[in-house]
C-alpha positions in Angstrom: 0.0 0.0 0.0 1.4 3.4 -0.6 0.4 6.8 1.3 -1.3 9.8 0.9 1.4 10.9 -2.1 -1.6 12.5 -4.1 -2.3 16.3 -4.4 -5.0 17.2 -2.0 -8.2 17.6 -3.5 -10.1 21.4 -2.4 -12.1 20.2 1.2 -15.5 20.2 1.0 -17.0 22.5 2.8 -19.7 21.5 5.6 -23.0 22.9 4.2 -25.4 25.3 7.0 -27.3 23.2 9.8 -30.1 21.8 7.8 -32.3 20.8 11.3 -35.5 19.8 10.1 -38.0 17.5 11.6 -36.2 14.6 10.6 -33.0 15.8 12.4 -33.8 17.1 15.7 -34.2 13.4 17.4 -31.0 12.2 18.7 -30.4 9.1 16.8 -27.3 6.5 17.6 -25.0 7.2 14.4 -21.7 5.9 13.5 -19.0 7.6 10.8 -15.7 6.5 10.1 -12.5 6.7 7.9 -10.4 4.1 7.1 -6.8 5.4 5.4 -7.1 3.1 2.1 -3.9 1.8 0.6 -2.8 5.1 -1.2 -2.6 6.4 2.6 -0.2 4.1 4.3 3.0 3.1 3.7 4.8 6.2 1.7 2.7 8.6 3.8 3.0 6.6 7.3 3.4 9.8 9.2 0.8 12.7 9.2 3.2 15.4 8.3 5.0 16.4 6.2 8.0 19.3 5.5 8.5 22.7 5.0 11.7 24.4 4.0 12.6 28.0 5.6 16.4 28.7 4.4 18.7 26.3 5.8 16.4 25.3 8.7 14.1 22.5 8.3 10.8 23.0 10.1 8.5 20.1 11.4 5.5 20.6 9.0 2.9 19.9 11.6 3.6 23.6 12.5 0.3 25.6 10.8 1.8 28.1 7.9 0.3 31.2 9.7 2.1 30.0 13.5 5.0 31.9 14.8 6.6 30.2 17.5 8.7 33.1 19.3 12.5 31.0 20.4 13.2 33.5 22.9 10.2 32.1 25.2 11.7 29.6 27.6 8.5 28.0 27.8 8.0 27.6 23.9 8.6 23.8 24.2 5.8 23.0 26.9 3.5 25.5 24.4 4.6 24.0 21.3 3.8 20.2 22.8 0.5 21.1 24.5 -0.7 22.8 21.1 0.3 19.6 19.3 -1.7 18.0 21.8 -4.5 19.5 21.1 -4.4 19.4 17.1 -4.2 15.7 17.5 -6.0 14.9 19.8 -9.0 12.6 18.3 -13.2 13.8 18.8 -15.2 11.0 20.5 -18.8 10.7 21.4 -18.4 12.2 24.7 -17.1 15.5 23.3 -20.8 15.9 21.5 -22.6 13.6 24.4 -20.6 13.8 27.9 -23.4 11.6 29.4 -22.8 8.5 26.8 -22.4 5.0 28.9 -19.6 2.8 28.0 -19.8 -1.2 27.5 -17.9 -3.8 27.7 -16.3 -4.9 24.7 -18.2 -7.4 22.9 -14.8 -7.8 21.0 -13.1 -11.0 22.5 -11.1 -13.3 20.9 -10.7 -15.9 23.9 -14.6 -16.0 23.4 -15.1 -17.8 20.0 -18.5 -19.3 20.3 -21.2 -17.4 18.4 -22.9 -14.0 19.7 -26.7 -14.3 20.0 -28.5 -11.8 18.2 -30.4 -10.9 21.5 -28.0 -10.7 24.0 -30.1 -11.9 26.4 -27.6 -13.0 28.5 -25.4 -9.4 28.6 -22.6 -8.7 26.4 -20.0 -11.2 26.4 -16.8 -9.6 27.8 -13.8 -10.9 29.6 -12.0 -8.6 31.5 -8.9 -10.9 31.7 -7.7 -10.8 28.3 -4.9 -8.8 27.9 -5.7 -8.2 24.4 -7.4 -4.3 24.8 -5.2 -1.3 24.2 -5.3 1.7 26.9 -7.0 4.8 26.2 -4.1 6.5 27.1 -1.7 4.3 25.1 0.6 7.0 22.7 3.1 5.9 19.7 5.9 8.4 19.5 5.7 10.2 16.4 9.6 11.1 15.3 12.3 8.6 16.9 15.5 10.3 15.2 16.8 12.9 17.3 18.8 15.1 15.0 21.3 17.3 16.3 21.9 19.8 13.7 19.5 21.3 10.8 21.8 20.3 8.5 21.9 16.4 9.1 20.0 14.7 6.0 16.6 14.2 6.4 16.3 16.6 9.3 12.7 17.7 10.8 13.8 19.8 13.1 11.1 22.6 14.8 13.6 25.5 15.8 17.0 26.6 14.4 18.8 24.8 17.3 16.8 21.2 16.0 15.6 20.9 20.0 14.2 17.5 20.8 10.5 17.8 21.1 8.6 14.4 22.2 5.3 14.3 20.0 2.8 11.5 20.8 -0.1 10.0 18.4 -2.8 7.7 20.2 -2.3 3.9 19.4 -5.1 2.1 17.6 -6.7 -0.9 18.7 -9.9 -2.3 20.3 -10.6 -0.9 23.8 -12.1 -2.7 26.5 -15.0 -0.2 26.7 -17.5 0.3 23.5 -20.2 3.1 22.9 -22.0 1.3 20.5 -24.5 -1.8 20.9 -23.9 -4.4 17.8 -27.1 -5.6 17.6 -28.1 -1.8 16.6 -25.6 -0.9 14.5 -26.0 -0.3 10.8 -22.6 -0.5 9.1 -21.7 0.7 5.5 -18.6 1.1 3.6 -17.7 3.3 0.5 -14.4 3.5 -1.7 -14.0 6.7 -3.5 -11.7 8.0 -5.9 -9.5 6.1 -8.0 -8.5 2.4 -7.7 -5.8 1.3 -5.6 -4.1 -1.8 -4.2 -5.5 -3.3 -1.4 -8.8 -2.0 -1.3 -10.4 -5.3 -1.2 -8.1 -6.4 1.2 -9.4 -3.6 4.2 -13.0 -3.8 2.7 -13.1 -8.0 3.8 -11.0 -7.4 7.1 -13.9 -4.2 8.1 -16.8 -6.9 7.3 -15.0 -9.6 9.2 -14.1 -7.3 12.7 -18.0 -6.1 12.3 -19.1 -9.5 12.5 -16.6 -10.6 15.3 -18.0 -7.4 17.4 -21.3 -8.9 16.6 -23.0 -6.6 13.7 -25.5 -8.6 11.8 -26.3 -5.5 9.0 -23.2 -4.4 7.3 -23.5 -3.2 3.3 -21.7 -1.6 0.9 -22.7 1.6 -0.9 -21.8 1.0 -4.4 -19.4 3.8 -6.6 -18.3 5.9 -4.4 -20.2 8.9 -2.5 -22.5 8.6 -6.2 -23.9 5.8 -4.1 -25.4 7.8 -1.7 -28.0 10.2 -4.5 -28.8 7.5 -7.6 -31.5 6.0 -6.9 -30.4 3.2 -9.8 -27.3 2.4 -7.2 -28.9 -0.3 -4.8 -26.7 -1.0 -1.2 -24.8 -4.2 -1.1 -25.4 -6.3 1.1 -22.0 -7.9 3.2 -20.8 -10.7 5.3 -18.3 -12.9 5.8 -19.4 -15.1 3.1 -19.3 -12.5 0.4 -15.9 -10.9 1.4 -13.9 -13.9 2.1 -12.0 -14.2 -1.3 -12.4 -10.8 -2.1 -9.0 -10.2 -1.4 -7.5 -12.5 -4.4 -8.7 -10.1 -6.8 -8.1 -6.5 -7.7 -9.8 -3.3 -8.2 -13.0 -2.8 -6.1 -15.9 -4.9 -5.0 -18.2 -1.9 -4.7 -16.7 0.3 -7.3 -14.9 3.4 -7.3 -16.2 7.0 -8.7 -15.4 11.1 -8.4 -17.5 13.6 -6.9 -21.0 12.8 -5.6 -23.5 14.6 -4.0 -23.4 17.5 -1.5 -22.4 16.7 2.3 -25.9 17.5 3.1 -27.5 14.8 0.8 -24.9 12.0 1.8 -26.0 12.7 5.7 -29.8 13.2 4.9 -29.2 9.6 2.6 -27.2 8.2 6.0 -30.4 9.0 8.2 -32.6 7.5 5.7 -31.2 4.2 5.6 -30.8 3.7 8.9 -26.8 4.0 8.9 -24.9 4.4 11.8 -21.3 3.3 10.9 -19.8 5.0 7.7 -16.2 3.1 6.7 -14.3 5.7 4.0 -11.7 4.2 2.1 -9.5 6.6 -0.2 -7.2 9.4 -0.8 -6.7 12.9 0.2 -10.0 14.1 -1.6 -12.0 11.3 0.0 -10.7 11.8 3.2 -11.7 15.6 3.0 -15.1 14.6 2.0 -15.6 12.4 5.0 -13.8 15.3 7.3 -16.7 17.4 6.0 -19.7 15.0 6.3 -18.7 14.2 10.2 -18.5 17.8 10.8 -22.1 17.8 9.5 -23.1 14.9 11.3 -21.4 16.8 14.6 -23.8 20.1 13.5 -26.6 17.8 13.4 -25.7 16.1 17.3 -26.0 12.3 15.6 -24.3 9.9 17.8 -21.7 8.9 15.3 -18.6 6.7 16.3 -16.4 8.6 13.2 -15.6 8.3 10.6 1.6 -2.8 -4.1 2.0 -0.2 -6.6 5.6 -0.5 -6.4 5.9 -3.8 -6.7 3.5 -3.7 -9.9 5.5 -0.8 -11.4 9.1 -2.8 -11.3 7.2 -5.3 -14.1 6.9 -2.2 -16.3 10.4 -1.0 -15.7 11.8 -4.3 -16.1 9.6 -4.5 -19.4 10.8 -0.8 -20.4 14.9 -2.1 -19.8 14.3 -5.6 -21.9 13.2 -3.4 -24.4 15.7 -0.3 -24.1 19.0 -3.0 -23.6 17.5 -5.4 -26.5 17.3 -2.3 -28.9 20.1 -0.4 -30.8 20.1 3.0 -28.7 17.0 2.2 -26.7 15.6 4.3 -24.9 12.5 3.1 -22.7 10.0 5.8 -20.6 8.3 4.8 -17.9 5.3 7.0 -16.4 4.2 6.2 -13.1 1.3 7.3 -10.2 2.4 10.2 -8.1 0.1 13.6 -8.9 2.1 15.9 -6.2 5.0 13.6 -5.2 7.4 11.0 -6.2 7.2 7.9 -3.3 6.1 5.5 -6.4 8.7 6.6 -8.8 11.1 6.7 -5.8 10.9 3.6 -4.1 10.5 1.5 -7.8 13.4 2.9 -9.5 15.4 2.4 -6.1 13.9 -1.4 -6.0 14.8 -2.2 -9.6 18.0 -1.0 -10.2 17.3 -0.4 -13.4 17.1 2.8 -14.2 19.2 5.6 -15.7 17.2 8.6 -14.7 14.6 9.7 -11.9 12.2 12.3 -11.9 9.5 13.8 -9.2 7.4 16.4 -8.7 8.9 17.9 -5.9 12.8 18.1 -8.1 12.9 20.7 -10.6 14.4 19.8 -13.8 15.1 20.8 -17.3 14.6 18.6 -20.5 17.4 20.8 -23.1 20.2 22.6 -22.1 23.9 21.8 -21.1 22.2 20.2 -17.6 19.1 18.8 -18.9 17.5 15.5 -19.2 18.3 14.9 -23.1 22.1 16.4 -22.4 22.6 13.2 -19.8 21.0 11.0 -22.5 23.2 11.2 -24.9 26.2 10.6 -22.6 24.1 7.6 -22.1 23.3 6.2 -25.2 27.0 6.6 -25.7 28.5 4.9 -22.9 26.0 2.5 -22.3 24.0 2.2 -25.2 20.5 2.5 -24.0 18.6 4.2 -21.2 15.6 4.0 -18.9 14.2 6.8 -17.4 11.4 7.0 -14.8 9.1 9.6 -14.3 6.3 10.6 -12.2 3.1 11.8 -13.7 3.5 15.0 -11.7 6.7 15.9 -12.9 7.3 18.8 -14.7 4.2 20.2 -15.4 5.6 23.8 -15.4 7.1 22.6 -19.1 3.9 21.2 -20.3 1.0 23.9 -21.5 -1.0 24.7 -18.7 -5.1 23.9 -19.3 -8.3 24.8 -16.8 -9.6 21.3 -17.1 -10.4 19.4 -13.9 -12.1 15.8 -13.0 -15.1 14.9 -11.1 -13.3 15.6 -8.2 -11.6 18.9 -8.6 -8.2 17.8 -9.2 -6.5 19.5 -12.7 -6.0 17.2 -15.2 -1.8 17.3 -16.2 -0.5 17.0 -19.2 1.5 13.6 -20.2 5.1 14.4 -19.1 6.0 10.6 -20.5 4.7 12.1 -23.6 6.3 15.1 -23.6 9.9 13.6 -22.8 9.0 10.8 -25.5 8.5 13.5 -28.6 11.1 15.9 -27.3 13.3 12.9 -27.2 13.1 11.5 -30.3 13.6 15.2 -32.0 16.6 15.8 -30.1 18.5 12.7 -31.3 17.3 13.0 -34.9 18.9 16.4 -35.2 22.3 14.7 -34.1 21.4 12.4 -36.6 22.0 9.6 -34.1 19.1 6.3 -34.6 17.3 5.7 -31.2 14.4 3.1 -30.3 12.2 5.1 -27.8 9.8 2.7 -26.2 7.0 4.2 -23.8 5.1 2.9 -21.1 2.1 3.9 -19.0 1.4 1.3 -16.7 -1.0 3.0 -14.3 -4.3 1.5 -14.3 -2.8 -1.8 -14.3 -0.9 -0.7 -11.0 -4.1 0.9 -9.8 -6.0 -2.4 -10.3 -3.7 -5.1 -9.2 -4.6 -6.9 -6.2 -2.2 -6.2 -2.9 0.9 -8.4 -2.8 1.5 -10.2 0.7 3.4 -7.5 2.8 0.5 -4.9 1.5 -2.3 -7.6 2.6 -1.2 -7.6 5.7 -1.1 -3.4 6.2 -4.2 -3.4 4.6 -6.1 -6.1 7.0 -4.7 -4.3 9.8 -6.0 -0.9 9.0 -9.7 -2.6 8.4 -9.3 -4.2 11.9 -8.4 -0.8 13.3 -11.1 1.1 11.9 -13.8 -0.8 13.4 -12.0 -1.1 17.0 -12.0 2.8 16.5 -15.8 3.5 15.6 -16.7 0.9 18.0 -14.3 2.4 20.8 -16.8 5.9 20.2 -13.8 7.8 17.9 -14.9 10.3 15.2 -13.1 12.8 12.5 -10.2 9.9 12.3 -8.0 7.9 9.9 -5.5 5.0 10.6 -2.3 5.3 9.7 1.3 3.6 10.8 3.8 5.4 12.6 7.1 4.1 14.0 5.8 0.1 12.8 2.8 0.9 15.2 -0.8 1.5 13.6 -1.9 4.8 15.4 -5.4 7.1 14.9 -5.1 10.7 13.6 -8.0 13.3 13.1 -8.3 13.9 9.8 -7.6 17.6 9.0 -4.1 16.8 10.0 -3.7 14.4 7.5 -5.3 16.3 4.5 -3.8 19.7 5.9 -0.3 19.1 4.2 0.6 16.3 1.3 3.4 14.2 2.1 6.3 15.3 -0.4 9.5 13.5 -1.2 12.0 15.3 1.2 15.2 15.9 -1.7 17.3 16.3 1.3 16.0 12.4 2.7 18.5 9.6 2.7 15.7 7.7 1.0 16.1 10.2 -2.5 19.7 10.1 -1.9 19.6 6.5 -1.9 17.8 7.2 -5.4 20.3 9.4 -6.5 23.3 7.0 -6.0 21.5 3.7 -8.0 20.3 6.2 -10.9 24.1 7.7 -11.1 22.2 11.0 -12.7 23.0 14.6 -12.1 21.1 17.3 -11.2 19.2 18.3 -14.2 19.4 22.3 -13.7 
């Protein structure tokens, strides 16, 4: 699974408090957001980094918050404010006088839950499988004693140590939420992704564990929630248990929907009371600004491989480039706003020539640009494979106003671009090249997760329903530190993670690739 590496998508804006007759009775509601395998593994941590000069400043720090160095006490004020920005909303912050259960999630108990509890909630207090409320995962383990150091995050000129917790995930030993009552749904928005499937069988699975006999799926996205054409999907074990072997989706994917109000009005209407979001940075806006909504309206809601894939097509682009006389092969991979695809593949394959990101400038002609290095290449070597984000240099592709469903701006094809400009360059040299291109990204998109990815994806299901369950709202899973962890959601969609070009990581890159900077 890979992390939040996409551009984020304009937040959708919580619409005025539509309280009606159907909205004024307090109803037991339950919305939550599941980080879906873009969000994980490239974008494990909820921050990411802003440069000021030579200092490198923690990007949790808001753009418009001066911290003033000359306080002694700027450290406690700085931790307690970071406190509070991630600190997650629970039901009692809406409802103080909600009354905790015990957890009907057990595994020592593994005999069937009767649909009437007649007998109480099963619960045994023994097991020592709960997590603490007050549990924490420490955010940043390096401590980096100088601004300069590679890869430093450091929050003030002098890099001071700052300790910055993030609430472990898990199931808690107290639940707000009553199974048998509990109307669950889940939704996958956005584009396709690895490992979908994976989280969507492990959320159906906990459900049932916890007890929850109605559990459906709300086919195509948010679209699901206003076409009337667009019937629920009925889940269970039995449906999701080899759901996993295949790719893609098993309730679709689309962009854009209806309005925050309609989804919520559609939610009371159907009786839902759990809402499971699985996507990107867009989605996870949307479901920021439907549980703010569902906050206005006081419902009780509990809230909210691609690398792998893309080393066949850059092993396919270098059979082709090293079988050729003065091949070149192009390979164009995911990454909208940064480069942890193109990155990590190029790194993994060791087979390629020349790297590019979004968040590294570079120039196609010139004495230091791309084509320049090429033909040292092709004359050296004799071929060439060069990797390149679908981000990358949009600044020398002709802007356009187009946008998708979702408000994102549709880029120009970079691959393209390098393709065309490449093959012109050489033939005014007079030099005979083979340029081979390759856009693999809807087969990356729609491969099913390999094994390591599985696994990160089955334990961010499990996690989101130990969350809704445990009375959380406004949240996301995530892994920090090889620990899975909550975070409130404006945090995470407040800054996209970026490729750091002073990370060991792009360094790394930089050594395989052998290229220069291309500026």
């Amino acid at each position: 699974m890979g992390t939040l590496s996409h551009a984020i998508a304009p937040r959708l804006a919580a619409v005025p408090d539509l309280r009606d007759s159907r909205h004024r009775h307090r109803r037991s509601y339950g919305i939550f957001s599941s980080a879906s395998s873009r969000s994980s593994r490239s974008s494990s941590s909820s921050s990411s980094r802003l440069t000021n000069k030579s200092v490198r400043v923690f990007a949790g720090i808001k753009h418009n918050q001066n911290i003033d160095f000359s306080d002694p006490d700027w450290k406690s004020k700085f931790q307690k404010e970071f406190e509070e920005r991630f600190a997650i909303p629970h039901i009692t912050d809406v409802f103080p006088d909600a009354v905790p259960i015990p957890s009907t999630f057990c595994l020592k108990m593994r005999t069937p839950v009767i649909e009437d509890f007649a007998g109480g909630y099963p619960s045994d207090e023994e097991w020592h499988g709960y997590i603490n409320n007050n549990d924490r995962v420490l955010l940043k383990t390096i401590y980096y004693s100088s601004p300069t150091s590679a890869g430093a995050e450091c929050i003030d000129p002098n890099c001071t140590w700052v300790e910055q917790w993030v609430h472990r995930a898990g199931p808690r030993e107290k639940i707000y939420f009553k199974p048998e009552g509990v109307k669950a749904a889940i939704v996958t928005c956005g584009g396709l992704c690895p490992g979908l499937n994976d989280v969507i069988r492990q959320i159906v699975i906990t459900l049932e564990i916890y007890g929850v006999k109605k559990i459906v799926g709300i086919p195509y996205g948010y679209r699901g929630f206003s076409d009337l054409e667009l019937a629920e999907m009925p889940l269970s074990r039995k449906v999701v248990q080899n759901v996993h072997l295949s790719g893609g989706s098993l309730l679709g994917v689309s962009r854009g929907g209806p309005s925050v109000s309609e989804i919520v009005d559609n939610l009371e209407e159907r009786g839902i009371n759990m809402l499971f979001v699985l996507g990107g940075n867009g989605t996870h806006a949307g479901a920021d600004a439907i549980h703010n909504e569902c906050r206005k309206r006081r419902l009780r809601f509990g809230f909210d491989t691609a690398v792998e894939e893309a080393q066949r097509a850059i092993n396919s682009a270098y059979i082709e480039a090293h079988s050729a006389y003065h091949g070149i092969g192009i390979v164009k991979l995911m990454g909208r706003s940064s480069g942890f695809i193109a990155m990590h593949a190029s790194l993994a394959s060791g087979q390629i020539d020349i790297c590019l990101i979004p968040e590294v400038p570079f120039q196609i002609h010139g004495p230091h640009g791309i084509l320049h290095h090429l033909k040292y290449l092709i004359e050296t070597k004799g071929s060439a494979v060069v990797c390149v984000a679908e981000g990358a240099g949009q600044n020398l592709l002709q802007k356009t106003n187009a946008t998708d469903a979702s408000g994102n701006v549709i880029f120009g094809d970079i691959g393209v671009h390098i393709q065309q400009e490449t093959k012109k360059h050489f033939k005014e040299f007079g030099v005979p090249v083979d340029v081979k291109y390759i856009d693999p990204t809807y087969m990356i998109r729609a491969c099913r997760a390999n094994a390591s990815d599985g696994i990160l994806c089955a334990v961010l299901g499990q996690n989101a329903v130990h969350g809704a369950f445990a009375g959380y709202s406004g949240i996301t899973i995530g892994i920090c530190n090889t620990h899975y962890v909550y975070l409130p959601i404006p945090e995470v969609i407040s800054h996209p993670r970026l490729v750091d070009p002073n990370s060991r990581m792009w360094h790394r890159c930089l050594t395989s690739t052998g290229q220069p900077d291309f500026v």
